[in-house]
C-alpha positions as CSV (number, residue, x, y, z in Angstrom):
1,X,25.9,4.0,23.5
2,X,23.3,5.2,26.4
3,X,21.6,8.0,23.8
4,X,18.3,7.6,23.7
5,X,15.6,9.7,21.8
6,X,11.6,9.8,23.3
7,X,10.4,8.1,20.0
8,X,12.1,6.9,16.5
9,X,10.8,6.4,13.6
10,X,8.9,8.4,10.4
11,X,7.8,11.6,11.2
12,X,10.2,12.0,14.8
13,X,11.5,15.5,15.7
14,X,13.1,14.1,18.8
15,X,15.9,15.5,21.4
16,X,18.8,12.7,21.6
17,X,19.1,12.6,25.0
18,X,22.7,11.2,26.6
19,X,25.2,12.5,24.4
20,X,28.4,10.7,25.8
21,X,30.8,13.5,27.3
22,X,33.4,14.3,25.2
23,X,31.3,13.8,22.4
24,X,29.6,16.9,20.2
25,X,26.1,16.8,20.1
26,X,26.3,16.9,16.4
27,X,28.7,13.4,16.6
28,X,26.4,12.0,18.8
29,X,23.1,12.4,16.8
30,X,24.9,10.9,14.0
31,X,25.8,7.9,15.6
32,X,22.6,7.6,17.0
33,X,21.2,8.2,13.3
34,X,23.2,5.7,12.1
35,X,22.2,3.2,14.7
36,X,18.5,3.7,14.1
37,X,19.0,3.6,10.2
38,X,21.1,0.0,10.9
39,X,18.1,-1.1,12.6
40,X,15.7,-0.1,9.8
41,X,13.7,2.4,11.9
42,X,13.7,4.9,8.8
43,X,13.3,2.3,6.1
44,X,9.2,3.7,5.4
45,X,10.6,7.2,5.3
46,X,12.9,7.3,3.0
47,X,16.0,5.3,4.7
48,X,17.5,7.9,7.1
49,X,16.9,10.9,9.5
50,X,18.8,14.2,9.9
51,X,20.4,16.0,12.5
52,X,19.6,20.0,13.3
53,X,20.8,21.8,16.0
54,X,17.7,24.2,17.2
55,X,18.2,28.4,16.9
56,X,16.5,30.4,18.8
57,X,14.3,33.3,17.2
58,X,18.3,35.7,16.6
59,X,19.3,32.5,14.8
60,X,22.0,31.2,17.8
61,X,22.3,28.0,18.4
62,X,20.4,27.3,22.1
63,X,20.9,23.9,23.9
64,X,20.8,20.4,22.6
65,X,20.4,18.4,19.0
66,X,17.4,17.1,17.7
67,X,17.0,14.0,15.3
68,X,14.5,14.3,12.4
69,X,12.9,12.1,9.8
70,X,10.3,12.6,7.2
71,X,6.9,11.3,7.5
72,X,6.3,7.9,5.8
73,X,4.8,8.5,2.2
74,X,1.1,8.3,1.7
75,X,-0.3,4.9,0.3
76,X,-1.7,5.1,-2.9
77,X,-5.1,5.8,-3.7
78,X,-7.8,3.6,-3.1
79,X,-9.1,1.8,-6.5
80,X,-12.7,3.7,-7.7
81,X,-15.9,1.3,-6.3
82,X,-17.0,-1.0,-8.6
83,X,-20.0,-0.1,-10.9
84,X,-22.8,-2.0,-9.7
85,X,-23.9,-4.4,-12.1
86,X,-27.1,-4.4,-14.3
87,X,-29.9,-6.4,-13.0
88,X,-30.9,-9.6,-15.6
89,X,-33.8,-8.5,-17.9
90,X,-36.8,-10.4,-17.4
91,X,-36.3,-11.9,-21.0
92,X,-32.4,-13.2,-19.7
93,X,-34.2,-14.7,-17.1
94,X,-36.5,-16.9,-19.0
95,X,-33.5,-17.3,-22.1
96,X,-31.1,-18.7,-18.5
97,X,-34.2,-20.7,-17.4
98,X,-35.1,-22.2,-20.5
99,X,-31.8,-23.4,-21.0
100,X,-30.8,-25.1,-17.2
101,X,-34.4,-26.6,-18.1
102,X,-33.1,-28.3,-21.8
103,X,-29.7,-29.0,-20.0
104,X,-31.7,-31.0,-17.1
105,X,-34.1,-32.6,-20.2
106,X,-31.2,-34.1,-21.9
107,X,-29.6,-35.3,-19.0
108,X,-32.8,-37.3,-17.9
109,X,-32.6,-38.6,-21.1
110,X,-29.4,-40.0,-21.6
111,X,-29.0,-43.9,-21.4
112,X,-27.2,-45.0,-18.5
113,X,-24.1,-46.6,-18.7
């Protein structure tokens, strides 16, 4: 179609640029919102843009259309950091040593097959 915008995608506020003549600028953003939304441009921001036609500060309409989308949404929270675990008491220690050392015992012990 020739439009072209400076930069598409979530968050733009962007003048479409090469309206065909003939065409109004509000028909022309639309197909160029349409194209972008074919193309999945918007899909993080909520699946399309809009078109507004700028005012100037006595509210008339001044040159041009501009094509906007909402920002993408924020990602979710970040999970709390782990508690750091307890260290072993000295009395786990020995209770965990004592028993790899009755584990290794028996094993030395056992016939061979």
């Amino acid at each position: 179609s020739g439009m072209t915008v400076e930069a598409a995608g979530c968050g733009m506020d962007a003048q479409v640029m090469g309206v065909p003549d003939g065409t109004s600028w509000e028909d022309g953003c639309k197909r160029c919102n349409e194209a972008l939304a074919l193309k999945g441009v918007f899909d993080p921001c909520g699946g399309s843009g809009r078109c507004a036609l700028p005012t100037d500060r006595f509210g008339r309409t001044t040159y041009g259309v501009w094509l906007k989308a909402h920002s993408a949404p924020s990602p979710p929270p970040s999970p709390p950091p782990l508690a750091p675990e307890e260290p072993l008491s000295r009395d786990a220690l020995y209770l965990a040593a004592a028993a790899l050392a009755a584990t290794a015992a028996t094993a030395l012990a056992a016939p061979a097959l």
